[in-house]
Every structure is written in C-alpha cells, then in structure tokens.
N, C-alpha and C positions, 0 to 999 in steps of 0.2 A: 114173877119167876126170875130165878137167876140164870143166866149164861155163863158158863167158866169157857167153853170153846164152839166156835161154830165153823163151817164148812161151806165155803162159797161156791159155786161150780158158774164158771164162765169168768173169767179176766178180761172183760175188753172195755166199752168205756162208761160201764156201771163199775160191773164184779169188781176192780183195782181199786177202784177210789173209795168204794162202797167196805170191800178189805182190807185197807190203809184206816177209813175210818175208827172202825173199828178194834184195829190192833193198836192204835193210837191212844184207845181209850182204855187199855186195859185186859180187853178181851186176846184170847187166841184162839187166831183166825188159820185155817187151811183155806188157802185158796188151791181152785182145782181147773184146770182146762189141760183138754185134751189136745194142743196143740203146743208139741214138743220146744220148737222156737220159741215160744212164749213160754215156756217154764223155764227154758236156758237164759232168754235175756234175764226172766227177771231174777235168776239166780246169781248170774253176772254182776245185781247190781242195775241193771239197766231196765226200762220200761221202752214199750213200742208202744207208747198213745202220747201223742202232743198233748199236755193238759197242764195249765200256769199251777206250779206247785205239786201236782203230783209229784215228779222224780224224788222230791225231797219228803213228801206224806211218806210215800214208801220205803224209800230212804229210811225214815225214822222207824217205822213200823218193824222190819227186820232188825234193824239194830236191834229194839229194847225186845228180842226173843218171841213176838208175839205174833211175827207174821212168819209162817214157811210154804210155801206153794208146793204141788206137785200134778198128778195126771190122774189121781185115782184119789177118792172121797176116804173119810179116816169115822172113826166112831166122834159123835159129838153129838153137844145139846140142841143146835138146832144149824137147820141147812135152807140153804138161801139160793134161789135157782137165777141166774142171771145173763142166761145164753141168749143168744138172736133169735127172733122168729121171722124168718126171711119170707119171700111169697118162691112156689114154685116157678121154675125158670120156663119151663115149657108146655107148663098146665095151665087150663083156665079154666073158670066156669062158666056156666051160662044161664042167663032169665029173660025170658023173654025177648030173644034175639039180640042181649046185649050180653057182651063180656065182661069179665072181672075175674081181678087178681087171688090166688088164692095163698091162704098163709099156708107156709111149710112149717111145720111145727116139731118135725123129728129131733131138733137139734133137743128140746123140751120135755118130751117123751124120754130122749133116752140119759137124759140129767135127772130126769123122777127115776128110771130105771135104774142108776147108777147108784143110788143113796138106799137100794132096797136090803142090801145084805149086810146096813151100818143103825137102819131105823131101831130106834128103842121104844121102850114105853115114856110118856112122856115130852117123847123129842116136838120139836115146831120144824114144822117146812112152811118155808116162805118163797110163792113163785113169785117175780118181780118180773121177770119176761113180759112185755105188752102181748097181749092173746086176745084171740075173741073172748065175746062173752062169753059166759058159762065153762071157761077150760080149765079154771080149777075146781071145780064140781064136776063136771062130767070126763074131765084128760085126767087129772092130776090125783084128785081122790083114788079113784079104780086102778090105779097102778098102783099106787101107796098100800092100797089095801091089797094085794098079792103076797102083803108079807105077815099075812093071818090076822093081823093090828086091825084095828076098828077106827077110822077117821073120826075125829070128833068125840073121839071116848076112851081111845088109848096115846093117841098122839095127837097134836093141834096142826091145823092148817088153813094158812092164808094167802092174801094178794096183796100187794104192796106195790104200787107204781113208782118208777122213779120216774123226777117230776126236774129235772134242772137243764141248766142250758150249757152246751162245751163253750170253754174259757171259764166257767164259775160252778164248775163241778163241786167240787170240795167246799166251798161257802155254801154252794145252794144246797149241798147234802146236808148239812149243820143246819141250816135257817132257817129254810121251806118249811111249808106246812106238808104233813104227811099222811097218807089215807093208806088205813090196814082193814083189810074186809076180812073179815073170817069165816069160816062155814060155819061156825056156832059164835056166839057170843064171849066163850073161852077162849077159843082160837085169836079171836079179836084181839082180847085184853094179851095173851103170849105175845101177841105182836107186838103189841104196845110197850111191854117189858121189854123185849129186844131192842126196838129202833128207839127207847127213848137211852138208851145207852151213849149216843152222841148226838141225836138231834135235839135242837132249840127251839125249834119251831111247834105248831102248835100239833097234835098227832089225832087226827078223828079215825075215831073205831065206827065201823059200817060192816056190811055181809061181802062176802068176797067177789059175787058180781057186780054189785055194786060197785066197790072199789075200780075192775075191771072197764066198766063202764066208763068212769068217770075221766078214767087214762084216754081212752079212746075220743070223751067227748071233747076232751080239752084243746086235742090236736087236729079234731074235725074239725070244730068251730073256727079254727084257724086260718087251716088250709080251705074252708065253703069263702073264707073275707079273701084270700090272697086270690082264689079263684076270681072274685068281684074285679080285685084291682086287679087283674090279667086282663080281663076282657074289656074292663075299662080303659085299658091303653090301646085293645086293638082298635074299638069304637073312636078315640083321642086319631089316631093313625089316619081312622077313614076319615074324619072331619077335620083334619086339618087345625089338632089344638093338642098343646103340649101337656100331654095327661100329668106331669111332675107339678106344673103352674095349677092344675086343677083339682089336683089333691090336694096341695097345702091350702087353698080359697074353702074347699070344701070342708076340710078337717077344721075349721074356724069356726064351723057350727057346734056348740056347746055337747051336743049329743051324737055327731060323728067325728068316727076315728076309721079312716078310710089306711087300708097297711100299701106298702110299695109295691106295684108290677115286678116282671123281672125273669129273669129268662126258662123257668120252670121250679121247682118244688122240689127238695132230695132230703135227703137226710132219714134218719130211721124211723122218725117219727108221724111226722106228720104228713110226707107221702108215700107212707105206709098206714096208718094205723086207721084210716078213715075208711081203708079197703074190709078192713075186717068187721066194721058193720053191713056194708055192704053182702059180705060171703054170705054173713050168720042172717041177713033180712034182707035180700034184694028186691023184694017185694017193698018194701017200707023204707026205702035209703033211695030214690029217686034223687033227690037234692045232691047227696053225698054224691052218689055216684056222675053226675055230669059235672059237679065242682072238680073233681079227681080227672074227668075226662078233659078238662079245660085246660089244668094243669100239668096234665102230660102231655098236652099238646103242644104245651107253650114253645117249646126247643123249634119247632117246624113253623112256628111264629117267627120266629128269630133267625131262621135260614132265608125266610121269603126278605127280612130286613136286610140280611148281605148281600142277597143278590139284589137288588135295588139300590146300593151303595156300588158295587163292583162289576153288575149287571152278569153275565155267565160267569159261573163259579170252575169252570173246567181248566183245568191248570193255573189257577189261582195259586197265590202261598199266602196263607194266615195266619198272624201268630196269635193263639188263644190267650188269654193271661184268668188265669184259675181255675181250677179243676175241681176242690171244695166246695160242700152243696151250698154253706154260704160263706161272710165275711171273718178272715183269721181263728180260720181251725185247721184240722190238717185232716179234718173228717171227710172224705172223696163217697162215702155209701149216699146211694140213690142221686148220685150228684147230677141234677141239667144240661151242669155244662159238658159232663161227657159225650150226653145225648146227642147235644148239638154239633159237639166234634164229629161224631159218628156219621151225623143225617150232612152237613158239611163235607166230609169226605167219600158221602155214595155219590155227591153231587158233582165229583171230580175234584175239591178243591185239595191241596197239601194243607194239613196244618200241626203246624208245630207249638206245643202247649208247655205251658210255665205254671208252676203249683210253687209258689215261696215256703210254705209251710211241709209241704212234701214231693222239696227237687228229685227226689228219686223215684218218685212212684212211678210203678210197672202196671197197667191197667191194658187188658185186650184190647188192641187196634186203636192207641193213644200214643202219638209218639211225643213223650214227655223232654225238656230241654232243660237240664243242671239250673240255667242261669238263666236271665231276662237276655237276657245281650244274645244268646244261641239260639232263643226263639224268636227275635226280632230278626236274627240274620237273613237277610232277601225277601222280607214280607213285604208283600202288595197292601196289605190291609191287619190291623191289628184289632182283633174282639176282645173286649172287655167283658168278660162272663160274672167274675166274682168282683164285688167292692171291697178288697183286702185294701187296708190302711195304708200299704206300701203304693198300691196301682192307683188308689184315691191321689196319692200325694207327688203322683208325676209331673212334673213341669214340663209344659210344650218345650221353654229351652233345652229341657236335659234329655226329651224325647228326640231330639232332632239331631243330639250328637250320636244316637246309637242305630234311628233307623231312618231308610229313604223313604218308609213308607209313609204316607200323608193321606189314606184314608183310614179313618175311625171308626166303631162303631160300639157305643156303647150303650149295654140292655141292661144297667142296674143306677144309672145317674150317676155315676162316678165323678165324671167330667161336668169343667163350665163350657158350654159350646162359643159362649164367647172368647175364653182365652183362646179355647184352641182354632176357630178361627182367625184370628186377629194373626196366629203365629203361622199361618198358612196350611194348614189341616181342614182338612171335609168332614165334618162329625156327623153319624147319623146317629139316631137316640133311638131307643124302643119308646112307642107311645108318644111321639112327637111327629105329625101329620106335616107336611106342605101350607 
C-alpha cells in the first residue's frame, strides 16, 4: 500500500518523533493532540520533550511542508493512535484480597473516537498506545466499526509497539526491529507498508494480540530481574555485604546478567505495563504482581536508609538531586524519586529537589530548586535518587565549596564511598550492610 498522508493523534514522546520521522521521509504527516500548549509550542518552532536531535528532526519536517499539527484529526490514508494509557488515580481492583492498578484507557477511546467522522474505505488505524491484551480486538475494532465500515474488510487494523529507549529515540525508531500484529493478515502486511517507510530494522508481521503481548512481556521481564536486584540489596543490607561488589562477582558467571538495585521503577513503561497483565489475569500474574509490589515499595526502602543515616527525619533539610525516573532524561512520569520525596516529607523532613534536565519542573508537593547550589542551600543531608552523568561526576572538592552538608546518601552507586570519605563525608549506599 501506498501512504501519501497519515494522521498522528498524541504528540508526546512517541507521536513527535514518530511524526518527524515520517515527515522526514516524505510523507505528510498531521499531527493532532488535544493539548493547546503543545500545538502552540510546536507551532512556535519549539518542542516541550527533551530528546537528543528531536528539535532539529522536527525542525526539518515543518520546513520541507510535510509536517503541520493541530487539535482535530484531518481526512488521510492512515492514523496512528499514540496517546498515554495512564492507570486510574483513585481506582483499584481487586483478586483475591490483593490490589492492583488499573489502566485508564479513555485517553484511547476517545483518539479511536476522534478519527470516526474522517475513516474511509481502505484507510489503516494503527494503535501503538501500550494496552492490555485484547484492546485492539475488543476497544478499538467496535468503536471503529460505529462508522458502518467492517474492520478487517473495509479498512485494516493493527498494533504496533513502540519499542525504544529516551535519549535514542530517533536512532532506535530507524533501527529497531518492529512488531505489527493485525486483526487479519492484511491488516498485518498495511502495517508493514507504513512503518517500512522509515524503518531499517527488520519488521515481523504477527496478529494484533500478539503483537500487544509481546509489548508488555518485554517490560515485564524486566521489571520481575530489577525486582530480584531490589530485594537483593535489601537481603545485601541485612547481612552486612555490599550488594554492588556482589553483583558484579555474580554477573561473571557466563549465564547471569543480574540488572542494578535502586531506588524504585518509573517511567511509562515498565512500571506500568506489567500491571496490565496483571488487570486482564490476576489469577495467573502471581510473579508479576509481587515483582510490581516489590518495586513500589522500594521508595519506603530508601526512607528507612535516611533515617539510619540522619536518625529522625523531623526537621531535617534534604537536598534531593534528580526527579527523572532514570539517568539523563527529563522524563519525571512514574518517577521513584518523587515517591521518595513524598514519603520523606510525611516524615517531617524539608526537601529541596534538583532535576538538571528539567529545573523548572512544577510537580504536586515537590519543591523543585532552578540550580544545584539552591538545593544544597542548608541541607543536612544530600540524596542521590538519579545517576545523571552530571551528579555521577561530582568531586568531594567541589562538593564542599557549595555545601556544609557531610552526610550522603546514595541509592543508585553513583559515588566511590571511598573518595568521599577520605574528603570527610558519611556515605551510606543502598544495599551496603554494616
């Protein structure tokens, strides 16, 4: 199939790079989100997602005529759904006398609902949103067909995961291998037409659960090993052995790859996406679900570690240093360390929090500081939450012109516990025992 123009709906940090790509290559692209701000900046000229080479992808794209955004979906060959699938904020479910998160899915719903009075015969919808299983068969089809069209026989429809990591957005969109599940076999191959428009990588056609699936297991599997190394470091704590010296001993065995402790799980992915097996089978997600519960505990891990450095935490001053869910991004969703600010400040302590990548961020009951030097101002104790390259690269010397504080405490290995105390600093580590 050919595509002369397709129709993105969600700008954030797929839909932009994913509609730069593309406009890039030729195609023109509407991109569409419903959030006014974001259709202004990027009208301006300007993008609001940190991402190395974006500015300039899109940059390029508007120039050569081929990208225009707006807030409302336009007639085209095919539309690509690319909005959040958040969990409800105040809803939960229940199995078995255990809780879990459930996805909010409206955002999804009403992006299928939005392209219903532009659908043609012919056209391809592509959801790329991570969803439970079965949401493009059973959400996405039955809305699509509202508009008398026949799924699978008048227009194609599939699931397409995006599969990259921030900082290499734009490379890993190009290079990656890519999975298009279809409802039919046709639907498959439309997809395959579309995304091999710019991608290099190798593109497997599967059925659209499938595909759905395969999103989800990627970022399970992930997040069941980081849970391992969580608990690894609290077990390291109780016995008195530095779980960093026995990860890397361990990871010398040819067939383990043990991942980093660290002060909880965030980001959009993967302490999210392992929930949504859990909603669709809590009966058969046992694993997942206490990996997930391990994982969100971890922040309340990392409190009991301050207070054992600083002993009461009640009038305490903290300076946090990174809000990002990890290292050098400016991506703060599902972030830990916010957690930990939070659960830190019920405990009475002040804390004043440093994000390099986004000094300005506004976040409920986070009180953010422009600069390193305004968050260090009169702190007793400074937490290292993120291992941003800049916090990695602190010198005890250049730490001691800016603050009196001299206890540490760092929950991602950032620091050598030996510089720092040779230079007169208290370092306590996550996962490093007595």
């Amino acid at each position: 199939m050919k595509f002369d123009k397709i129709c993105i709906l969600g700008l954030g940090y797929i839909g932009l790079p994913t509609a730069s790509m593309f406009a890039t290559h030729g195609v023109k692209v509407v991109g569409v989100d419903i959030n006014p701000s974001i259709i202004e900046t990027l009208k301006a000229g300007r993008i609001h997602i940190h991402e190395p080479g974006l500015g300039e992808a899109v940059e390029q794209a508007v120039k050569s005529g081929n990208l225009s955004v707006a807030t409302q979906p336009e007639l085209a060959d095919a539309f690509i759904i690319a909005v959040p699938t958040p969990f409800y904020e105040h809803e939960m479910g229940q199995y078995n006398g255990q809780s879990y998160k459930k996805a909010d899915m409206r955002a999804v719903t009403s992006a299928t609902e939005a392209i219903l009075p532009y659908l043609r015969r012919g056209n391809l919808v592509v959801l790329e949103s991570t969803s439970p299983p079965r949401t493009t068969i059973d959400l996405i089809v039955p809305i699509l067909e509202k508009s008398g069209l026949k799924a699978g026989v008048d227009f194609f429809v599939a699931y397409s995961p995006e599969r990259v990591l921030p900082g290499q957005i734009l490379r890993e969109l190009i290079e990656n291998a890519r999975v298009i599940g279809g409802i039919t076999p046709e639907s498959a191959l439309a997809g395959y037409d579309l995304y091999a428009t710019f991608v290099k990588g190798h593109i497997h056609k599967t059925d659209a659960t499938t595909a759905e699936m395969v999103k989800l297991m990627e970022n399970t599997y992930r997040d069941v090993n980081i849970a391992i190394a969580n608990e690894f470091s609290r077990l390291a704590e109780r016995f008195g052995v530095d779980v960093w010296e026995a990860i890397k001993l361990s990871s010398l065995h040819p067939r383990v790859k043990i991942l980093s402790p660290g002060p909880g799980v965030g980001g959009h992915c993967i302490s999210v996406d392992p929930w949504f097996f859990v909603e669709t089978a809590p009966d058969l997600s046992k694993l997942i679900l206490h990996a997930r519960q391990v994982n969100d505990s971890q922040p309340e891990f990392v409190v009991e570690l301050v207070k054992k450095a600083l002993g009461s935490l009640s009038g305490k001053k903290i300076a946090a240093l990174g809000l990002a869910y990890k290292p050098d991004v400016d991506d703060l969703r599902e972030s830990p360390a916010v957690e930990v600010i939070h659960l830190l400040q019920k405990e009475g302590a002040t804390v004043k929090a440093f994000e390099p990548f986004k000094p300005e961020a506004a976040l409920p009951g986070v009180d953010a500081a422009l600069t390193l030097e305004l968050a260090l101002k009169d702190a007793d104790a400074i937490l290292l939450l993120v291992n941003h390259t800049e916090f990695r690269q602190l010198s005890p010397e250049a730490l001691k012109t800016l603050t009196a504080a001299r206890v540490l405490i760092d929950t991602v290995n950032g620091w050598d516990g030996r510089d720092w105390a040779a230079a007169g600093f208290k370092l306590a580590r996550l996962g490093v025992g007595k």
